[in-house]
C-alpha positions as CSV (number, residue, x, y, z in Angstrom):
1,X,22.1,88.6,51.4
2,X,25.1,86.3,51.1
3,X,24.8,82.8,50.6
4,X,26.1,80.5,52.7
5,X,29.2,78.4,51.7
6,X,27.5,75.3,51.0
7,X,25.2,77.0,48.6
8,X,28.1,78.9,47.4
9,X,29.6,75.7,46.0
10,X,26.8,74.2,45.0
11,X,26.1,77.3,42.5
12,X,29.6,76.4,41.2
13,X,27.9,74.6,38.5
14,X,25.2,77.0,36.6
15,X,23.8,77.5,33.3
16,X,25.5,79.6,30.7
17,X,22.3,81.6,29.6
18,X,22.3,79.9,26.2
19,X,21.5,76.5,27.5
20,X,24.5,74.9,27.8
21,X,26.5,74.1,31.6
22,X,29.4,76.6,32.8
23,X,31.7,74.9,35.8
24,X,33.7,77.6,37.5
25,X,36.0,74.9,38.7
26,X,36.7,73.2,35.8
27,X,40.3,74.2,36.3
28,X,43.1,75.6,38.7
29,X,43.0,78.5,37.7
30,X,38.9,78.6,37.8
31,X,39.2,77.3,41.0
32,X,41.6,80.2,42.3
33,X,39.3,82.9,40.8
34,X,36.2,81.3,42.5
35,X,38.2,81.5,45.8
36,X,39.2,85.1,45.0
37,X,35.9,86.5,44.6
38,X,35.0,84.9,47.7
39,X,36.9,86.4,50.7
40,X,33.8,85.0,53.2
41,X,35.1,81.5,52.6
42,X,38.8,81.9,52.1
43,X,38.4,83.6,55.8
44,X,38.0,80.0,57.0
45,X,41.4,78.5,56.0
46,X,43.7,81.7,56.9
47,X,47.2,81.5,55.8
48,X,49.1,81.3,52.6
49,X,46.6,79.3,50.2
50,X,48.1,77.6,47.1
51,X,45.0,76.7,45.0
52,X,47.1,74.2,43.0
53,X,45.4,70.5,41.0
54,X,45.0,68.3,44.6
55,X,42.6,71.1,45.9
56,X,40.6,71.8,43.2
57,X,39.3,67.5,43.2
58,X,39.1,67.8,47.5
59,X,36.9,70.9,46.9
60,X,35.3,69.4,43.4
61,X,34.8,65.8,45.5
62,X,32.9,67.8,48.0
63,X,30.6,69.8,45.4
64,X,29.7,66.1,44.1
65,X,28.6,64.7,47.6
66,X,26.8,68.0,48.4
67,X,25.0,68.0,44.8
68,X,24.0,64.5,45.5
69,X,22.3,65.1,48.9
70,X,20.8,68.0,47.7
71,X,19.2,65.8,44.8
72,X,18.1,63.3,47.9
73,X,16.6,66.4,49.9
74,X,14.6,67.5,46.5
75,X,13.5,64.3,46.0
76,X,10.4,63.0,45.1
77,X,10.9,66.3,42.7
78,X,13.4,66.1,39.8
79,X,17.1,67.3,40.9
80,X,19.3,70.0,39.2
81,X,19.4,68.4,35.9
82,X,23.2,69.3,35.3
83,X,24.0,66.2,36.7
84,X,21.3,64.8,37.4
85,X,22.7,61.2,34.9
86,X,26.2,61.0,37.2
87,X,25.2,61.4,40.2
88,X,27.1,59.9,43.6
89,X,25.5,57.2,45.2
90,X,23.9,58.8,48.7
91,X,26.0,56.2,51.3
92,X,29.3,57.3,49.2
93,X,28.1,61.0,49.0
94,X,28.4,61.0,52.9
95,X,31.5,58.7,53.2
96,X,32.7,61.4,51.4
97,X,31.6,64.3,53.1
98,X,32.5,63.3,56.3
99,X,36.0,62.0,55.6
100,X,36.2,65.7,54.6
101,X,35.1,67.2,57.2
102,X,37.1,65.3,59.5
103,X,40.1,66.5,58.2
104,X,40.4,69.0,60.4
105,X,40.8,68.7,64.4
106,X,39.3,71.3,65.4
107,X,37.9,72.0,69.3
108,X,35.2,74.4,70.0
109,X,36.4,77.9,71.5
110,X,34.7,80.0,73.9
111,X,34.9,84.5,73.2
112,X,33.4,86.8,76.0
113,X,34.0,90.4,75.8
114,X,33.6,92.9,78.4
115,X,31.4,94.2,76.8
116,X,28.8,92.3,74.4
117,X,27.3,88.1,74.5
118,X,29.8,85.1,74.4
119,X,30.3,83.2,70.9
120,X,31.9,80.8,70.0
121,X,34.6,79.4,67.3
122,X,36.9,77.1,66.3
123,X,40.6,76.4,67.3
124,X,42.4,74.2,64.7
125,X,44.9,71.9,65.1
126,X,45.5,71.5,61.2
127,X,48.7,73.6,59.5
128,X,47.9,73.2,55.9
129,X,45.0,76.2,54.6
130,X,44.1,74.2,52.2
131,X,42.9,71.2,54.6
132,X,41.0,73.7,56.4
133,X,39.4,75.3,53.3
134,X,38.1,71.8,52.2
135,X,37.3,70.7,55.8
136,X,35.2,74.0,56.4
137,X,33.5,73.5,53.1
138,X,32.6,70.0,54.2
139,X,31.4,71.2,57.7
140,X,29.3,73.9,56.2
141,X,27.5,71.2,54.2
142,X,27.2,68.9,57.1
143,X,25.5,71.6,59.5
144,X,23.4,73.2,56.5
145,X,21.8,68.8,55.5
146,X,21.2,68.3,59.6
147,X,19.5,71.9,60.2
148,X,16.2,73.4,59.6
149,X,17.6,75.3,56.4
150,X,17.4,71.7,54.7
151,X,13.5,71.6,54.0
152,X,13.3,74.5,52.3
153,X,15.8,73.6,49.4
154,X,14.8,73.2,46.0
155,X,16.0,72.9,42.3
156,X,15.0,75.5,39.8
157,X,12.7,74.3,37.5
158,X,13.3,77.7,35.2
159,X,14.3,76.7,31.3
160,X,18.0,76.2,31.2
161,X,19.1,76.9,35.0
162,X,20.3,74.2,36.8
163,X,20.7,75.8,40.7
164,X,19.5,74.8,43.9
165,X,18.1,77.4,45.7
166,X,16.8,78.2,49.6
167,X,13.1,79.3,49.6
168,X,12.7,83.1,51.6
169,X,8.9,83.2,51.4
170,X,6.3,80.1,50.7
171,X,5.0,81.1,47.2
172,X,8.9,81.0,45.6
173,X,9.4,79.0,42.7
174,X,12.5,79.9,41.3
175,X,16.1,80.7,42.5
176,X,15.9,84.7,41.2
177,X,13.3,86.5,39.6
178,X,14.8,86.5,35.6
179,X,14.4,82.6,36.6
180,X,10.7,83.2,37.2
181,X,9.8,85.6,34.1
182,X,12.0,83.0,32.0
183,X,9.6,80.1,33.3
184,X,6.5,82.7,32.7
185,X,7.2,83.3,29.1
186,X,7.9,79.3,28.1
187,X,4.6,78.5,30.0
188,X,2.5,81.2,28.1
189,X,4.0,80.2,24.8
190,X,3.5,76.2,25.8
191,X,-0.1,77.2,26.7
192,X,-0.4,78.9,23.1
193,X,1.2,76.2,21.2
194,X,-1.1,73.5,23.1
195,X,-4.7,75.7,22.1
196,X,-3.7,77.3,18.6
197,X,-3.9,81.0,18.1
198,X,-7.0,82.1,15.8
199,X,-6.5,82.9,12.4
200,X,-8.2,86.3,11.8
201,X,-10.0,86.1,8.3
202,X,-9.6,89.6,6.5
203,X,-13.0,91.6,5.9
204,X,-14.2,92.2,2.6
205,X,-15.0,89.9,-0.6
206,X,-12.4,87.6,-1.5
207,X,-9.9,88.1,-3.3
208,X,-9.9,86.6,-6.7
209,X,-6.3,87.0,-7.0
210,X,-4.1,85.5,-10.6
């Protein structure tokens, strides 16, 4: 199942497996390979897209409000802790988010077909693709905090990882199932550590050894 933008974005900063913190847009040209791989959100800002310096900080500046409300939602549990120390303050995490949102005009459009139910979508009156890309980004965010999706988010508690993560079923703990067997293994060997294994005394006299 595909994640939704704002979760998308989020993920944007993940562990490396060897306990240190990748960012996939660290740079332009991280930035433009993110985008790449991702043709779900680039379908939002149609058009020719330059991923160039002053759209990776508008999306980055975006990831930071979104991280920080997601630590708020988490909250009275620990958030991601990747960032957890640098966190935005909440009231400038949504000043942020939705000054980005707005960046966009956009008016709501009604589709009918002959055949099949009415939806709906969006008619922009913005030009610039990249505008829209951050703006969509921001709007993703905004509906995914104010909807029902919201109480079921959660950070990862797993050794090393540092996602948030939607919960599909009530008993899930972790983001993906290496997650859980990871958190399994270093709860088994803290539970060992805690008790002392046995020594096992050979059978037999002693040895008298030299």
């Amino acid at each position: 199942m595909t994640e939704r933008p704002v979760m998308e974005l989020a993920s944007t900063i993940r562990h490396d497996g060897d306990g240190g913190v990748l960012d996939d847009l660290d740079t332009v040209r991280g930035a433009h390979r993110w985008l790449q791989q991702r043709p779900g959100i680039l379908a939002a800002a149609p058009g020719d897209l330059v991923v160039d310096e002053e759209l990776r900080e508008a999306v980055v500046d975006v990831r930071r409000a979104v991280r920080a409300l997601f630590a708020r939602v988490v909250s009275p549990a620990p958030p991601s802790p990747a960032d957890a120390h640098r966190l935005l303050p909440v009231d400038e995490a949504m000043r942020l988010l939705n000054a980005a949102a707005a960046r966009e005009p956009v008016a709501p459009q009604l589709h009918w077909p002959a055949e099949g139910p009415p939806t709906t979508g969006l008619l922009s009156a913005e030009g610039d693709p990249g505008v829209r890309l951050v703006a969509a980004l921001a709007r993703d965010a905004v509906d995914f905090l104010s909807g029902p999706q919201r109480e079921h988010l959660r950070a990862c508690r797993a050794p090393r990882c540092v996602r948030y993560f939607v919960k599909s079923h009530g008993r899930q703990e972790w983001c993906k199932p290496s997650c859980g067997n990871r958190a399994r293994v270093a709860r088994h060997y803290e539970r060992a550590r805690a008790t002392g294994s046995p020594r096992i005394r050979p059978s037999g006299p002693p040895s008298t050894g030299r």
